[in-house]
N, C-alpha and C positions, 0 to 999 in steps of 0.2 A: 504494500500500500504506500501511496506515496502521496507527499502534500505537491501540491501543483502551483508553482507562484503564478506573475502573468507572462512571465518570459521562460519559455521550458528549460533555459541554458541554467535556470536558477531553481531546478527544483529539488526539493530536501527526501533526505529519508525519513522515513517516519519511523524508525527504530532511531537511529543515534543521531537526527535532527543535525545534518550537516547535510552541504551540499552533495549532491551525487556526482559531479565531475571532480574529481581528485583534485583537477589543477583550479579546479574553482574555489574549491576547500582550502586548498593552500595558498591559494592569493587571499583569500579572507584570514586565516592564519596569521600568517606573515602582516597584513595589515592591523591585526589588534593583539598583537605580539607586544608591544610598546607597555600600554594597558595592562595587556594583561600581566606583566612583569612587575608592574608598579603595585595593582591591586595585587599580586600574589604574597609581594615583601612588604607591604603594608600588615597587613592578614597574619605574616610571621612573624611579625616583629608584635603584634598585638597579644596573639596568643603566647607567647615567649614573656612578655609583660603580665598578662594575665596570671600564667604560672606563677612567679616569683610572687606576685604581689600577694598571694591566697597563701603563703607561708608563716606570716603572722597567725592567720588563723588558724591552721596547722597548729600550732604553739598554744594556742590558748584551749585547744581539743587537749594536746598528747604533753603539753609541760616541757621537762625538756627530760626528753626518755630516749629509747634507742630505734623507737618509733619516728617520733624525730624527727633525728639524721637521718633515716632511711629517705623515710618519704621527702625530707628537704633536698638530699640529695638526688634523688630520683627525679625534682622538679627543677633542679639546676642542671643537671642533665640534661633533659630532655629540651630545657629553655635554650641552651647553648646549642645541642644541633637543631631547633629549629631557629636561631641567628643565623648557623655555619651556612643553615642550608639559603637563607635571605641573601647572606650573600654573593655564594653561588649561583644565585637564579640572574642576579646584577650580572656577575661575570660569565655566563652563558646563560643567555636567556633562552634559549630550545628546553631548557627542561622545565620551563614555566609552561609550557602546552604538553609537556610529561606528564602522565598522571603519576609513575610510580614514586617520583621523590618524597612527593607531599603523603604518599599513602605510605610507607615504610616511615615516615615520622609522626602518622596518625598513629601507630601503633601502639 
């Protein structure tokens, strides 16, 4: 099934909502590749912020146990490669239209 725009050169698929000519796909790509780089390291630098900042409350849950440092530590990890991976995505933006970077640090 396919959605039909008004010009056929532009029609989508109807499973993964991209264009069905490959080189139409990738002109579109490559045109909001910019974008999409920005809003990606935006995005990671917030959740990276998010993390750390919920550490207080961490503290006021577990005290200062071996719980902890676990979990503080686990949150400054994971803050820090999702930084590494921000700015990464700067210095080769093709892995901003990767899905797998961003899904092996959702992890």
């Amino acid at each position: 099934m396919n959605i039909k725009a008004a010009n056929d050169s532009h029609q989508l698929s109807f499973w993964s909502a991209e264009f069905k000519d490959p080189a139409m796909e990738q002109a579109y790509q490559q045109h909001v590749l910019p974008d999409t780089v920005r809003f990606l390291r935006i995005s990671l630098c917030v959740w990276a912020g998010l993390l750390i900042v919920f550490i207080p409350a961490d503290l006021a849950f577990l005290a200062l146990s071996e719980g902890l440092f676990v979990i503080g530590g686990l949150r400054v990890a994971h803050a820090a490669l999702l930084l590494c991976l921000a700015w990464q995505v700067s210095k080769r933006p093709f892995m901003a239209s990767s899905g797998w970077p961003v899904t092996i640090n959702a992890v």
